[in-house]
ZALOTI-771657 format. One record per residue: x, y, z of N, C-alpha, C in turn. Coordinates in steps of 0.02 Angstrom, whole numbers, plus 50000, padded with zeros to 5 digits. Atoms other than C-alpha are relative to their C-alpha. Layout:
XYZXYZXYZ/...
END
This chain:
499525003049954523814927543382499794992950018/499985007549968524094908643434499504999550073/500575000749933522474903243563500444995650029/499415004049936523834891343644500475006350042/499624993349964524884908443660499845005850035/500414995749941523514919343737499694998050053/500175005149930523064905443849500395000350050/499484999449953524684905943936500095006250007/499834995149968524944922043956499525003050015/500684997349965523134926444017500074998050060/499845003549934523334912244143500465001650042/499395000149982525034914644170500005008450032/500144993349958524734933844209499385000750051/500625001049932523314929844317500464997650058/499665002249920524414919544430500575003350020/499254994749989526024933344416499565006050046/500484995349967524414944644475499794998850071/500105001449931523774934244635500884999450014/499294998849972525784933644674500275006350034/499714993849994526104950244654499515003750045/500494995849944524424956344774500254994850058/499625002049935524984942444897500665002150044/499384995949966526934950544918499695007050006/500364994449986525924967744916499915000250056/500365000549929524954962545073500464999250049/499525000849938526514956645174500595008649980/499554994850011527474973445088499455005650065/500384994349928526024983945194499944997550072/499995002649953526204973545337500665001850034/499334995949986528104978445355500085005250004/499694991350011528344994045295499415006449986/500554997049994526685000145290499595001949942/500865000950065524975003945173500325005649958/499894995050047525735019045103500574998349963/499375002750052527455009745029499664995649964/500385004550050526284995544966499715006449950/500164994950050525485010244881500255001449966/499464996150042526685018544813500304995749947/499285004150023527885003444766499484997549939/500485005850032526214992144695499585002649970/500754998550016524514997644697499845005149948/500144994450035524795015244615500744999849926/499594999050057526265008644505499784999249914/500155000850083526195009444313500294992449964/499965009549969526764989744342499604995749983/500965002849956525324985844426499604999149950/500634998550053524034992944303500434995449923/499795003650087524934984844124500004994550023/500135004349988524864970944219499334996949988/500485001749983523234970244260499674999949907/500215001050079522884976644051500244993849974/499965007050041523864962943989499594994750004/500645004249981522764950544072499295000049990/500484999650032521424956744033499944999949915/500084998350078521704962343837500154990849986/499835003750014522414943443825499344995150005/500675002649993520814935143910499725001449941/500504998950027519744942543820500094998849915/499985004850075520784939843653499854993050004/499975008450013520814921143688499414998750014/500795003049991519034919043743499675001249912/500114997450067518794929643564500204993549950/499725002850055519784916843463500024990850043/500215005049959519014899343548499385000550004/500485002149995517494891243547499385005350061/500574996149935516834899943718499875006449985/500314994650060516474913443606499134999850010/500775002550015514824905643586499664998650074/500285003149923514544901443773499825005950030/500164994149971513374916143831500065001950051/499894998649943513604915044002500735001750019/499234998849963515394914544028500365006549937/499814993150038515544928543886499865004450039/500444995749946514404939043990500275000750052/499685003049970515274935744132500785003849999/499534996150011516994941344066500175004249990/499844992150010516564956143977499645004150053/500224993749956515544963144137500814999450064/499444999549954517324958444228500545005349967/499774994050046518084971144089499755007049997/500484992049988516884985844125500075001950060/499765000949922517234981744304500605005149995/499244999349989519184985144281500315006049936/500214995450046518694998644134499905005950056/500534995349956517705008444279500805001750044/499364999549952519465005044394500685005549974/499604994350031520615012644273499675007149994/500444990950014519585027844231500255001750072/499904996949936519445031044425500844999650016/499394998649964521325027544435500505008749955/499664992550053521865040644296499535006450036/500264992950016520555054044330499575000350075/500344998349952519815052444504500475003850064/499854995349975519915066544626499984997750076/500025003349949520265061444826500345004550045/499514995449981520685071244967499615000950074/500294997549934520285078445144499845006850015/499944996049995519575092245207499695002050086/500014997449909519665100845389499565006249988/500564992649978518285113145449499875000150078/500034998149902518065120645633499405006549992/500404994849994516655130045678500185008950017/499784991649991516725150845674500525000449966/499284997750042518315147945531499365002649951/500244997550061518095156745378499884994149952/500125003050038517355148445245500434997149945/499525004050037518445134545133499874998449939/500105000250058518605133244967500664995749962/499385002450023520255122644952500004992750032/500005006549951520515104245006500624996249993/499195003749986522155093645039499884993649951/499955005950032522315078544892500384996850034/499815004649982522875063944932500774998949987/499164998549994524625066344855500275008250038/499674992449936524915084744987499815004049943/500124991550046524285095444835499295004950033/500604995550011522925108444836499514999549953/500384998350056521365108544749499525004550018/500594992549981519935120144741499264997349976/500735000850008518045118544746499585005349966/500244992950021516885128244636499545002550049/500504997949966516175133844795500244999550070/499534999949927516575137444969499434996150063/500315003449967516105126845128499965001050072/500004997349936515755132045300499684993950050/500145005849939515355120345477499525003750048/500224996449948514035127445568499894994950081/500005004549953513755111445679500304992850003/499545006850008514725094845732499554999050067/499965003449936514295084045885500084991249973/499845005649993514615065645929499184997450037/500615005549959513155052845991500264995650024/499795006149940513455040746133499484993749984/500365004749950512925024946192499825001350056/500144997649944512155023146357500625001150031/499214998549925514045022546451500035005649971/499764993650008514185038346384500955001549972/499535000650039515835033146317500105000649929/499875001650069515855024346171499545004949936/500604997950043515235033746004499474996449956/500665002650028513505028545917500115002349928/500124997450054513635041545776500195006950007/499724993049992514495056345731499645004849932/500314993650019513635071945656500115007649973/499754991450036513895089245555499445000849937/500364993550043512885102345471500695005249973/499864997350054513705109645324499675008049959/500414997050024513365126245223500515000849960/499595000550049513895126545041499835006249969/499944994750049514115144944935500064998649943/499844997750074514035144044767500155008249975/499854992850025514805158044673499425005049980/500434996049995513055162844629499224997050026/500365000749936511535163244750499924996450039/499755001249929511065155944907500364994050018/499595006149968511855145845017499614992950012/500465003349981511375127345041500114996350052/500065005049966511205117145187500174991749978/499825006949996511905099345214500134997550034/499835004749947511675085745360500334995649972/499525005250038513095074445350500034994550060/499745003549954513375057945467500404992649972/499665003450024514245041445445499444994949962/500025003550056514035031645309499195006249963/500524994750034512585048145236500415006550006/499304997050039513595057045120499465007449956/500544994450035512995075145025500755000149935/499354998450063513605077044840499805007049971/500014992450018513835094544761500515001649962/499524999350078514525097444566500454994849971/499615006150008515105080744572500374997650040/499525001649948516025081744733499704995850048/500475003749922515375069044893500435001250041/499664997749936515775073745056500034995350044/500345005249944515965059345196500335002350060/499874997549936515955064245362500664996850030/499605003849959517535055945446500254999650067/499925000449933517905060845608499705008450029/500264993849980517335074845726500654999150065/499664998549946518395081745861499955006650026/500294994749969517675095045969499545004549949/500524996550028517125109345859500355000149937/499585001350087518065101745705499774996249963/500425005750039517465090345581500794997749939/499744998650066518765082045450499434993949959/500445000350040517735078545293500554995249949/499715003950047518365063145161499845002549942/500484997850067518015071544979500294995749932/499895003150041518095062144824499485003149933/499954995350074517615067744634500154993949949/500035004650043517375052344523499584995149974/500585002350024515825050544446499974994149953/499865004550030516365042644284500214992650026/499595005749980517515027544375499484996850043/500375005449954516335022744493499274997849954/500435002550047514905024444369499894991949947/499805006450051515775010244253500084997250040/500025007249956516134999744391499374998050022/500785000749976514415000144450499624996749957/500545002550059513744995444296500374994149988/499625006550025515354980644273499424995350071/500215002349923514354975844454499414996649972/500525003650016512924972744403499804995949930/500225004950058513164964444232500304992650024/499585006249984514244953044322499384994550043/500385004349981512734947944425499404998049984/500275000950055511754948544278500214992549974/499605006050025512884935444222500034992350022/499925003849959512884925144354499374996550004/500565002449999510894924144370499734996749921/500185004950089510944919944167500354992350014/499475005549992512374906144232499504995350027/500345003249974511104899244349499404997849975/500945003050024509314900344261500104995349928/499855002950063510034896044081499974992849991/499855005950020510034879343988500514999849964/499525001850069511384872143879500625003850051/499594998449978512564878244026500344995750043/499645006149956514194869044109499604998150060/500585001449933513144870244285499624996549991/500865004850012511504863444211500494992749981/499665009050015512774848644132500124996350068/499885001549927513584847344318499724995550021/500495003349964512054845744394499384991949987/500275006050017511184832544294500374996649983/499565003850014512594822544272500134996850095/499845001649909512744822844493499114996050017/500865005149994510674818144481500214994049968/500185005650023511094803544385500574996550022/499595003549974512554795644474499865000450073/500134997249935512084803744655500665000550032/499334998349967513384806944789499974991250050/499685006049964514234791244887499744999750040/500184999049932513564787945042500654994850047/499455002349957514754780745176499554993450075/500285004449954514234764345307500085004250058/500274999049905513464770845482499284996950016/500625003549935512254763145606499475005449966/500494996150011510604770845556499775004650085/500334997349924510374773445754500575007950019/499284993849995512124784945747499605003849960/499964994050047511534794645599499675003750015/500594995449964509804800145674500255004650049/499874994549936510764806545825500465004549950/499754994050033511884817445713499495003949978/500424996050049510374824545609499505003850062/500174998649946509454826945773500335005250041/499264993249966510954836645843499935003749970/500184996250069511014845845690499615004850019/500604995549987509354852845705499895002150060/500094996449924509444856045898500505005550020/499124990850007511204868645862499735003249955/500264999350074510264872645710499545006450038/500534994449955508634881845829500405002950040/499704996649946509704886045963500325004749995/499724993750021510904896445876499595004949967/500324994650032509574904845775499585001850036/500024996349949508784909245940500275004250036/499454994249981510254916546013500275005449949/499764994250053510574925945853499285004249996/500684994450009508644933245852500075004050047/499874994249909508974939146039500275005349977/499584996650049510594946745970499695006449974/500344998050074509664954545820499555005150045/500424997049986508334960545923500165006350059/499434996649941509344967646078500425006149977/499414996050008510934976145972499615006049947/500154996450048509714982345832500144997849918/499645000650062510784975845710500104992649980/500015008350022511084956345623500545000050048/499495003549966512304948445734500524996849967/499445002450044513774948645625500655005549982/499434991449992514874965245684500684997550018/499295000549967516294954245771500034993449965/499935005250033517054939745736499774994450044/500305006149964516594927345850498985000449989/500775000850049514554931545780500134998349945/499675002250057515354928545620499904990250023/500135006849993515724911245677499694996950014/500675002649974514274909045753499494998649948/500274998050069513484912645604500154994549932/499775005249989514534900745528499824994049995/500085006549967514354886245613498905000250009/500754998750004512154891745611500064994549911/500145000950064512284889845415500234991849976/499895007649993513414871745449499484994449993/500535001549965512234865245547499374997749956/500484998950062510894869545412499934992749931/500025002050066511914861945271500004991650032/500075008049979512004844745373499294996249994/500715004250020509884842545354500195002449935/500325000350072510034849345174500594992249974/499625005950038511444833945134499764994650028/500135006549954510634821345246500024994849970/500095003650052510554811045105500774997549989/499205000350032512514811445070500455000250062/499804999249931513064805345233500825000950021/499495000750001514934805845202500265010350008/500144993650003514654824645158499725004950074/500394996349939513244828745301500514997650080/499505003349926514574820445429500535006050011/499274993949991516164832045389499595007650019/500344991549979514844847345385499685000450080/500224999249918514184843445566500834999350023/499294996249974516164842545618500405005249987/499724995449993516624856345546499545006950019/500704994849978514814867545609500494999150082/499684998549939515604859445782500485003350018/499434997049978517204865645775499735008450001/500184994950024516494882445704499605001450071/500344997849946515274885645862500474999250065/499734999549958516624880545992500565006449998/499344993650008518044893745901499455007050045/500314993549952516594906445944499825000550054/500075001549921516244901446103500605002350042/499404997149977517954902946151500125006650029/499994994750014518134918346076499765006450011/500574992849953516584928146172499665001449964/500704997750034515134926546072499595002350046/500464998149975514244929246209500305007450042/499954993149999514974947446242499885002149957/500064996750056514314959646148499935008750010/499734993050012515044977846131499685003949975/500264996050052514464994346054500324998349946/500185000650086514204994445852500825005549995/499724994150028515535007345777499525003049968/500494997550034514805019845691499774999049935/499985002450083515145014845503499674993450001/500375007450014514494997245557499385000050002/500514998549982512885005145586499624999749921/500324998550070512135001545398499784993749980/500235003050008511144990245327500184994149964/499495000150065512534985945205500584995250027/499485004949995513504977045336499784992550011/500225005650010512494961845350499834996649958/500115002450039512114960145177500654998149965/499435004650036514014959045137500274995550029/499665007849976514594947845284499514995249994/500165008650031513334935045239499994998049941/499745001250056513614935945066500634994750009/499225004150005515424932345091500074993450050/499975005849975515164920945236499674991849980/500155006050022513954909745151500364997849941/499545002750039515214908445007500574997650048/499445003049953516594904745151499724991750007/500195006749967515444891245217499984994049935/500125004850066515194883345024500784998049993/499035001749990517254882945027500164995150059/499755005349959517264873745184499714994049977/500135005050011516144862245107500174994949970/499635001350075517214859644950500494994450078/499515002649949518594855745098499674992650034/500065006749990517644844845170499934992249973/500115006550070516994834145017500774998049978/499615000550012518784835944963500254992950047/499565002449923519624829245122499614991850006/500405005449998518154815245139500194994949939/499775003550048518494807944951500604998450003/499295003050002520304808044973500104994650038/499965005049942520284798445135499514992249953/500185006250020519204785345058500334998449928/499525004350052520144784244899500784997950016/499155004849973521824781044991499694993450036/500125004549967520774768545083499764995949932/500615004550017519694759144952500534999649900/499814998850082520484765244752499575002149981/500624998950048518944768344707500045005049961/500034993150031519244780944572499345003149969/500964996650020517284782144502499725002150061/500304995949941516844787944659500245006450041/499684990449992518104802544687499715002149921/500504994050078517314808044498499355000650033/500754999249975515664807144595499835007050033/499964996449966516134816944731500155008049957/499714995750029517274829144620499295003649958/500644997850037515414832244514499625005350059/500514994649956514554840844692500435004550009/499604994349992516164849244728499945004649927/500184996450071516034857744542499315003550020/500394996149996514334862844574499975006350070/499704991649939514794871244754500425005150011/499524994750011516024880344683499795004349960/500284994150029514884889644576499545004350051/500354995249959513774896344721500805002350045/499434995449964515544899644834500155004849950/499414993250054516274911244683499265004949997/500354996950005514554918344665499735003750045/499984997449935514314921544843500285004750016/499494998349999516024927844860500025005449943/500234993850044515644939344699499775003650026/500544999850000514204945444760500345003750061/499734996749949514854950344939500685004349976/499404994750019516424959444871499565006049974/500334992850027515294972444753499665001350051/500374997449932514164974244917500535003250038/499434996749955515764976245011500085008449958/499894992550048516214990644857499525005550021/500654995450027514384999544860500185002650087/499994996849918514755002145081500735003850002/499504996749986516565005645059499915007349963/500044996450043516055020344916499385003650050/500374995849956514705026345047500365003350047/499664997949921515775027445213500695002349979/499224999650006517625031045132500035003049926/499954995850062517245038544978500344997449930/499555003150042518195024844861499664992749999/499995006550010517685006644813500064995849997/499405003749981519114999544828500755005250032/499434996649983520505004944924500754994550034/499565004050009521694989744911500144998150087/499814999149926521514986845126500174990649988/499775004850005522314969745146499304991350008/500305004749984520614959645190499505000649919/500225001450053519914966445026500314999349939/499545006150048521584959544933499894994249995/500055009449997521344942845002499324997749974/500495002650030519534942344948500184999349936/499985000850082519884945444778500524995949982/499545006450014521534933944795499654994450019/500375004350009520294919344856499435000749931/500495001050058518934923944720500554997749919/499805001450084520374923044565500284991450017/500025007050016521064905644638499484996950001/500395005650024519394898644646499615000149936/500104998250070518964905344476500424994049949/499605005250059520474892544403499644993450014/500375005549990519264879144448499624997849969/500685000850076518054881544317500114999749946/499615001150065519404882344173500074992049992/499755005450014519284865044141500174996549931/499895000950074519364866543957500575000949997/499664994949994520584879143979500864995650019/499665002249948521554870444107500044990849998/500355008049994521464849844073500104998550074/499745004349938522364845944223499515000650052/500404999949944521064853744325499334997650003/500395005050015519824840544255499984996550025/500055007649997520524827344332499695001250082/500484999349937519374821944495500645004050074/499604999249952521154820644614500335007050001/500044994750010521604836544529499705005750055/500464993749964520154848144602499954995650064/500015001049908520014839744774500845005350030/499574996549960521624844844809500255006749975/500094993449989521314862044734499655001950028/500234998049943519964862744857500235002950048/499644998949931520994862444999500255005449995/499674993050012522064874344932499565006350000/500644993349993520404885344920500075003750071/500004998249931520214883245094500255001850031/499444996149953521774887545159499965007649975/499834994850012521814901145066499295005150011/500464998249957520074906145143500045003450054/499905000949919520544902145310500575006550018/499294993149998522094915145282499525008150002/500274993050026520844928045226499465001850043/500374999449943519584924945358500375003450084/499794998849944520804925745512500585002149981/499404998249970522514927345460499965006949993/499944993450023522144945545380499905003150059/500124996249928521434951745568500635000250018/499585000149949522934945045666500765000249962/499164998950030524394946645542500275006949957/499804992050045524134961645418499425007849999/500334993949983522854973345500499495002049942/500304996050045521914985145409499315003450022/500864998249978519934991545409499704995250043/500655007249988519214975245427500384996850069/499725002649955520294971145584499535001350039/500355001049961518734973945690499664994650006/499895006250001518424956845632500074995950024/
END
C-alpha cells in the first residue's frame, strides 16, 4: 500500500480518535458513564477504530525509513502490545460484583457487569467486615474483611482483604469495595491474559523511552546538540532585577518544600491527595525550574510567573486545610502517579511559556532565527512532558488494577490524559507531519498543548466528574 496513503489514514484516524473520546467525555457528562459506555467505549466502532489506526501505523512505519530508527520502532510496537493486552481484556475479561453479609450461606455466584450470573469454582463466605476511623471518629481510614474460600476439594482458605490489598484465587481477584454494617460488596475481575499483555506493552514502552534517552544517533541527542550549539535567547534585564527574581525563586523554592515536609510528615502521606497540594506542588517544581534556566532569562522569567500564579491558585483554594486521606488514596502508588503526571504538566506549561515568550518577541522584533532557537528547547521539553505523562498514566493503570479491579476504565480524567498524551505525540512527527517543523508551527501547537492540559487538569473536576473528582 501507498506510504502517502497509510500516512493519512493513521494520522487521520488518530485525530477521528481524540474527537471521538472528546464527544464521549461530554456524552457521560449528559447522559451519563453508562450511555458513554454503551454508545462508545464498548462499541464495535470504537474498537475497529482504534485497529485501523493501529494496523495502518504500524504498516506505514513498516514501509518508511523509520523502520530503521530503533527507538521510535520500539516505542510503537510496545504501544501495540499495550492495545493487544486491551483488546484481549475487552473480548475475554470477566467483571462483576459480589455481595456477602455475615452468617449468609456461602456464595458461589456473582453479578457481571452486564446483570448476568456467573459462577466461581468455589464458594465464598464473610466471616468479618469492620470500618477504621480517623480520630473524629467520623471519617473512614480503611475498610476491612476476612474472607473464607471452599474449594470443591479440601480445606477452606482464609483471606484478609482491605483497600487497595486484593486476594486472587483460580484466576479470580477480589477487591474489597465497600463495607456496610455486616456486609461487604466485593469488586471481582478474571483477566489474567489482558492485563498480562498490557503490563508487558507498559513496560516495553518505558523500555523505549529509556533507549530514547540514553541512545545515540537519536532525534533527541540531534535536538539537544543542535540547542548546545546555538543556546537559548536571552532577553535585556537589569542584572540587579534578575538577582531579585532568582533570589525569590529560591526563597518559594525552601519554603514550599518546608511546608510540604510538615505536610508529609504530619498526614503520613506526600502532600498531593487534593488539589490545591497539587498546585502547590506545582508551583514547588516552577520555582525549581527558574534556578535550573537561570541562564535563559526569557524562559526563567515566564516560569517564575507562572510558579506565582500556581502558588496563589492554591492558596486561594485551601492549601493550608488539610482533610482525612480516603481510603484508596492511602497507597504508595498515589504519589508516584501524581508527580509523574504533574511534572509532565509542569514541562507543558513550560512549552507554554517558551511558546508565548517567542511569539511575543517575534511580533515585536521578526526575528525568525530566534523563534527556531527557542522552538529547538521546546522540542526537547516535549520529550520529557510525553514521557512523564507516559509514565504517570501506566502508574495510574498498575493503582487503578489494584483498587478497582480494571486498568482502565475509560473515567473522564483518564480520557483526557490519554487525549493530552496523543496531541502532544503529533509534535514529534515532524517527518511525518512537515508543517509541524516549522518553528511558528509548534509554538502555537504548544499552546494548544496547554489548553488542552489545563482542561484535563481542572476542567475534568468541575465539568465532567468522575473518580478523580477528589482532585
Amino acid at each position: 500500500m501507498n506510504a502517502d496513503l497509510l500516512k493519512y489514514i493513521s494520522f487521520g484516524s488518530l485525530a477521528l480518535l481524540v474527537v471521538v473520546l472528546v464527544a464521549s467525555t461530554m456524552v457521560g457528562a449528559v447522559w451519563g458513564a453508562p450511555i458513554a459506555h454503551s454508545a462508545v467505549y464498548s462499541s464495535p466502532l470504537f474498537v475497529a477504530l482504534w485497529v485501523v489506526m493501529l494496523a495502518s501505523a504500524l504498516l506505514y512505519i513498516f514501509n518508511t525509513p523509520m523502520r530503521r530508527v530503533a527507538s521510535s520502532l520500539f516505542l510503537h510496537l510496545a504501544f501495540a502490545v499495550v492495545l493487544v493486552g486491551a483488546f484481549v481484556t475487552y473480548v475475554a475479561a470477566e467483571r462483576g460484583t459480589l455481595a456477602l453479609c455475615k452468617d449468609a450461606p456461602p456464595s458461589s455466584m456473582f453479578v457481571t457487569d452486564d446483570g448476568s450470573l456467573a459462577k466461581f469454582p468455589f464458594k465464598v463466605t464473610l466471616e468479618h467486615c469492620a470500618v477504621e476511623y480517623y480520630d473524629d471518629a467520623v471519617s473512614p481510614r480503611n475498610y476491612t474483611a476476612r474472607i473464607a474460600v471452599q474449594p470443591p476439594v479440601g480445606d477452606a482458605e482464609q483471606a484478609s482483604l482491605s483497600m487497595n490489598n486484593t486476594y486472587d484465587r483460580a484466576g479470580y481477584r477480589f477487591y474489597l469495595s465497600a463495607v456496610d454494617g455486616d456486609c461487604v460488596t466485593l469488586l471481582v475481575s478474571r483477566d489474567s491474559w489482558g492485563t498480562s499483555i498490557a503490563y508487558a506493552g507498559f513496560l516495553l514502552s518505558a523500555a523505549g523511552f529509556v533507549f530514547l534517552f540514553v541512545a545515540r544517533n537519536t532525534q533527541k541527542r540531534a535536538l539537544m546538540q543542535r540547542l548546545a550549539a546555538v543556546g537559548y535567547p536571552r532577553i535585556k534585564m537589569p542584572s540587579s532585577h534578575w538577582w531579585q527574581i532568582v533570589v525569590s525563586s529560591l526563597f518559594f523554592f525552601v519554603v514550599i518544600g518546608y511546608m510540604g515536609v510538615r505536610r508529609w510528615m504530619d498526614g503520613g502521606l506526600f502532600p498531593v491527595s487534593n488539589g490545591a497540594e497539587v498546585m502547590m506542588f506545582i508551583a514547588w517544581c516552577a520555582f525549581f525550574s527558574v534556578l535550573f534556566f537561570r541562564k535563559s532569562r526569557s524562559l526563567a522569567l515566564g516560569a517564575f510567573v507562572f510558579a506565582f500564579i500556581c502558588a496563589a491558585v492554591s492558596l486561594l483554594s485551601g492549601v493550608a486545610a488539610s482533610g482525612p486521606i480516603q481510603p484508596v488514596l492511602r497507597t504508595p502508588l498515589l504519589p508516584l502517579h501524581v508527580i509523574t503526571i504533574v511534572l509532565s504538566y509542569v514541562f507543558i506549561g513550560l512549552l507554554a511559556v517558551n511558546a508565548l515568550v517567542s511569539l511575543v518577541l517575534y511580533w515585536r522584533t521578526g526575528d525568525y532565527k530566534r523563534l527556531e532557537n527557542t522552538a529547538l528547547c521546546g522540542r526537547v521539553m516535549l520529550y520529557y512532558a510525553n514521557w512523564l505523562l507516559m509514565a504517570g498514566i501506566f502508574l495510574g493503570a498498575a493503582w487503578a488494577n489494584i483498587s478497582w479491579g480494571r486498568y482502565w476504565g475509560w473515567d473522564p480524567k483518564e480520557v483526557w490524559a490519554l487525549i493530552t498524551l496523543f496531541i502532544c505525540s503529533f509534535g514529534f512527527h515532524t517527518r511525518s507531519l512537515p508543517f509541524m517543523a516549522r518553528p511558528l508551527v509548534f509554538h502555537y501547537f504548544c499552546l494548544v498543548a496547554f489548553l488542552v492540559m489545563l482542561f484535563t487538569f481542572f476542567g475534568v473536576n468541575y465539568l465532567l466528574g468522575g473518580l478523580h473528582s477528589y482532585a
